[in-house]
N, C-alpha and C positions, 0 to 999 in steps of 0.2 A: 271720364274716370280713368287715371291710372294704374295700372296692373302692378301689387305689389310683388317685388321680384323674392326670387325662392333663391337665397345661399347656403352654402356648403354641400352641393353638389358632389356625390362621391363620382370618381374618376371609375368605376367601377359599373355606376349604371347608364353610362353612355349605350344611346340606341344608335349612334351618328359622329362617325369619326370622318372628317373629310383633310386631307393632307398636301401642302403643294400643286393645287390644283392649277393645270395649264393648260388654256386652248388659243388657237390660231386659226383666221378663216384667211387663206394668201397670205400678206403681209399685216391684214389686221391682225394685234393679240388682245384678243376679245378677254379672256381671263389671266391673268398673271400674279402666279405662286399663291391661290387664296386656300385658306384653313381654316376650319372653325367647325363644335362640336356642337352637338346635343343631348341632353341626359333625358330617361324617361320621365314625363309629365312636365318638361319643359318648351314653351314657344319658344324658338328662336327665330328672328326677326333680320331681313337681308332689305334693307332700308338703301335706297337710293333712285335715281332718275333712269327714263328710259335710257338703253342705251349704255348701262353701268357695266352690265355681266350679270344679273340678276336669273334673268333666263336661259342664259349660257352655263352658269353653272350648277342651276337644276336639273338642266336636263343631264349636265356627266353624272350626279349626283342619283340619277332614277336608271342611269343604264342609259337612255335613248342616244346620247351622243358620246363618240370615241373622246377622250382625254388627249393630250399631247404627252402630261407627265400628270404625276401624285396617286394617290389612292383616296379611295372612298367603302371605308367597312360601315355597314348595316346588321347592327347585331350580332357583330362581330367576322362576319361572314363579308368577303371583296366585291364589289359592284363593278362589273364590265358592263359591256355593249352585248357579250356572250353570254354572262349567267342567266341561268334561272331560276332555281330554285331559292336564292338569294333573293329576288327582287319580290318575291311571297311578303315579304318583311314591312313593303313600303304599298301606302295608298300616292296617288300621284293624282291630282286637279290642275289642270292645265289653263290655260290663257283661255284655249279656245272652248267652248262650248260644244262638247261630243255625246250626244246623247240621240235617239231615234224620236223625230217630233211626232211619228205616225201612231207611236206608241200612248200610253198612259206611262204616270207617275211610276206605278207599280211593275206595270209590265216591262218598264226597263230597267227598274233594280233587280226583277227576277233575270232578264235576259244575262245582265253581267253578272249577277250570280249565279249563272251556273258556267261563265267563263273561267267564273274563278272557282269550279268545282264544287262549289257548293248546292245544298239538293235538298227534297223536301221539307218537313216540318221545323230541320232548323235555318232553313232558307226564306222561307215564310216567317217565320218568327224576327230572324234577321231585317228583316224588311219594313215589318210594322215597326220598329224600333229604330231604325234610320229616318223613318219618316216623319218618325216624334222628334228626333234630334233637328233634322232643315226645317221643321216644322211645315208640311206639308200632305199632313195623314188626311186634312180636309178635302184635299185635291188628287188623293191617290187614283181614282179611276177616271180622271180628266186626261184627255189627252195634250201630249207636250206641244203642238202646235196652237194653244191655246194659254199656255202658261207664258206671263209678262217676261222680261229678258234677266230677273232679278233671281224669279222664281227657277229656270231654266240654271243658273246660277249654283241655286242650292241643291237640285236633282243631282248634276256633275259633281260638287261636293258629295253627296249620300253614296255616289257609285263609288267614291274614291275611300268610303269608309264601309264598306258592307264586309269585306274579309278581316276587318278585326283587326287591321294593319298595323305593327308598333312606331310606323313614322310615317308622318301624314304631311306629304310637301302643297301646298298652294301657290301658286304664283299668280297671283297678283288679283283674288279670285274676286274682288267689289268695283273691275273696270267695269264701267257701265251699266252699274245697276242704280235703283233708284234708294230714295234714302231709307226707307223702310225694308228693303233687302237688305240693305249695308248692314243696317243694324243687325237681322236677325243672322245673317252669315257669322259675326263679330261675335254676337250669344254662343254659337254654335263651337266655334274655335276657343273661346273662355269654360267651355263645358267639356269640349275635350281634354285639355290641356287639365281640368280640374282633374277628369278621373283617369289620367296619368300616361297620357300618350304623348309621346313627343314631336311637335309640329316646328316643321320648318316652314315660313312663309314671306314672300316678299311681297314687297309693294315698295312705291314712291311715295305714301301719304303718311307725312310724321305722326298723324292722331292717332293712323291704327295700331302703329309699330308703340307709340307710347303704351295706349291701352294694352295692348295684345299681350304685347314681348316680354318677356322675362330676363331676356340678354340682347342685345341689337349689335349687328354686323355693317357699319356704314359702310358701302362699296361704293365706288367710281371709277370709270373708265379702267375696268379689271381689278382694280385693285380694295381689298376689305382697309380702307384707310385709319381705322377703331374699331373697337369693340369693349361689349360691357353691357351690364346693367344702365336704366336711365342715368341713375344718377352717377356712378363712374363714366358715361362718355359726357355726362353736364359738368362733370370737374375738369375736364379740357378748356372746355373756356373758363373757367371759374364761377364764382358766383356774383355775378355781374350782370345786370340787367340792361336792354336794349331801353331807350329814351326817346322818342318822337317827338320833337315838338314843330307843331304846325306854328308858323310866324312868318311874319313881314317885316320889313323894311331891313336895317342893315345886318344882312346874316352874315357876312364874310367877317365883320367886326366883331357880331357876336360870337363867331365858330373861336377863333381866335381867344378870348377873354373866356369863354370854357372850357377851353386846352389845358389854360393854365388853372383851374380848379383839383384840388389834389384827388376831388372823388372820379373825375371825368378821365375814362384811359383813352378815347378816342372820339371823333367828332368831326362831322363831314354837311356839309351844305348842299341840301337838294333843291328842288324847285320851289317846293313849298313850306318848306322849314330845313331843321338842323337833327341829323341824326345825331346820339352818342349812345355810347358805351359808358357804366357808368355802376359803381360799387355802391350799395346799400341806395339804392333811386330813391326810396320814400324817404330817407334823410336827407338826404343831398338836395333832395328840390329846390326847398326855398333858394337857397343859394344858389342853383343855376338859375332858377327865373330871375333873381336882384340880378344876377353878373347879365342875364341876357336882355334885361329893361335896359342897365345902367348902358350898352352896346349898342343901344339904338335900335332893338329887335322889340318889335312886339308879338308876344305869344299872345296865339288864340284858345288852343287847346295840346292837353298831354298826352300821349301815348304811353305806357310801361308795360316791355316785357319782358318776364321772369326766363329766364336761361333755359331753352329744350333744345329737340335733335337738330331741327331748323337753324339755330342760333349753332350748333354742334358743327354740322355739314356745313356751313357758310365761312365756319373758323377753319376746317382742313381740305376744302376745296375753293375758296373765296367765289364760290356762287349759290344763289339761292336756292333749294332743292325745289321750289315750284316752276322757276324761273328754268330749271336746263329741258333741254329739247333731248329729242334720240338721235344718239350717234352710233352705228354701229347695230345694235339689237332692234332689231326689227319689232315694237308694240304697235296692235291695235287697240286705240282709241278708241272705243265706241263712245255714240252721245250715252248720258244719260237717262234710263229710259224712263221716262216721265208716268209712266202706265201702273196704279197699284198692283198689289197681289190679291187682291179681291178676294180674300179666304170667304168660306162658306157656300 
């Protein structure tokens, strides 16, 4: 499901201003000049492969790590390495998983609330109400060593929202969970985002950032290479469908003879068929199949796909976003963890 996106944005209720942001580790420059805002009750979406600056520039963005150059206001208020009262503003859910396994569900939203000062009855109140949101009130007095690595997951989300935070960063919080975690994490951040808090969240996975996002940041190798709503970064490539066709016999013949089709922009010869690029596909077919018989190619089967971020990232970096490795930023991979949540 696609996340319909929210315009006219007033400049006015930006919870997330970040400007020129620059970092360097030696000679590597992990982040270079990125910008880019957030208004309240908006996802915004930092889309790219490990390895981009995705978690380089979360973390200048929460304080934990010194900048080289730019600014980053939070409610209008400057985010260092040194403020504090400032960083009151921001919930922060990290890669890693930081929570006490010795503890229960409960006992550790209590513990971090009272880190964050917060104390009786509206602490406790606070608590049963996070636990409704990661959906987890069934398992509150289960202890975390016992909770699947999905569920563990959603607990680090609930601690990162118990102070009522106006910006809610993620980074990258469905690495290795199973797909019934994914989902209810994904509920979670559609529900915030609903009642009006503005989340910042990366990943490398196009389906979440489509779903989630309201605005999408595509970054690589430091750099935010677009931005925009889906369908403003889908008018970069245009409206032009990718085309697979699986075939044999003479492809090089046939790639050739749908070059020269006026609907076909582009067209390349794989192992096992003929990729193209290709304007209004469900009209143009016939026609490419006749030119690709009359070629000596015989197709077996069609492929069509309609223009997304995938299709986006591939046109401003010429490589596949599943396909890049990490360079640079350091992601753990975890497997998948195969284990339900067993609620009840």
């Amino acid at each position: 499901m696609r996340r319909p996106s929210k315009r006219g944005t007033s400049m006015s209720g930006l919870v997330l201003q970040a400007e020129g942001l620059r970092k360097s580790f030696g000679e590597v420059e992990a982040v270079k000049g990125v910008s880019f805002h957030i208004a309240e009750g908006e996802t915004y979406g930092l889309l790219g492969p490990n390895g981009a600056g995705k978690t380089t520039t979360i973390s200048i963005v929460t304080g934990l790590l010194e900048k080289d150059a730019g600014q980053v206001l939070v409610d209008g208020r400057e985010i260092t390495t040194t403020t504090t009262s400032a960083k009151a503003a921001i919930g922060y859910v990290p890669q890693d998983i930081a929570i006490y396994p010795d503890l229960t569900g409960r006992e550790n939203l209590n513990f971090f609330g009272h880190l964050y000062g917060m104390r009786g009855r509206s602490l406790s109140d606070r608590v049963d109400e996070v636990l409704e949101i990661i959906g987890l009130a069934g398992r509150a007095g289960d202890r975390c060593d016992e909770y699947s690595g999905g569920m563990k997951r959603r607990l680090n989300i609930g601690i990162g929202l118990l102070h009522r935070p106006r910006l809610l960063m993620l980074d990258e919080p469905t690495v290795g969970v199973d797909p019934q975690s994914r989902n209810a994490i994904l509920e979670s951040v559609e529900q915030l985002s609903d009642a009006g808090m503005a989340v910042l969240y990366t990943t490398h996975y196009m389906e979440e950032a489509e779903r989630l996002c309201d605005r999408v940041g595509i970054i690589d190798l430091g750099v935010i290479m677009a931005e925009g709503t889906r369908e403003e970064l889908v008018s970069v490539v245009g409206e032009r469908d990718r085309v697979r066709l699986a075939a044999t016999g003479h492809l090089a013949a046939a790639e050739e003879a749908l070059r020269r089709l006026a609907s076909v922009e582009e067209a390349s010869v794989r192992d096992d068929g003929i990729d193209l690029l290709v304007r209004g596909a469900s009209a143009a077919l016939p026609s490419i199949l006749e030119a690709a018989a009359r070629s000596g190619a015989a197709v077996t089967s069609v492929d069509v796909d309609e223009p997304n971020l995938e299709a986006v990232f591939l046109h401003l970096t010429g490589k596949a976003l599943r396909d890049t490795g990490a360079e640079g930023e350091a992601v753990d991979e975890k497997e998948a963890s195969s284990e339900g949540d067993r609620e009840g």
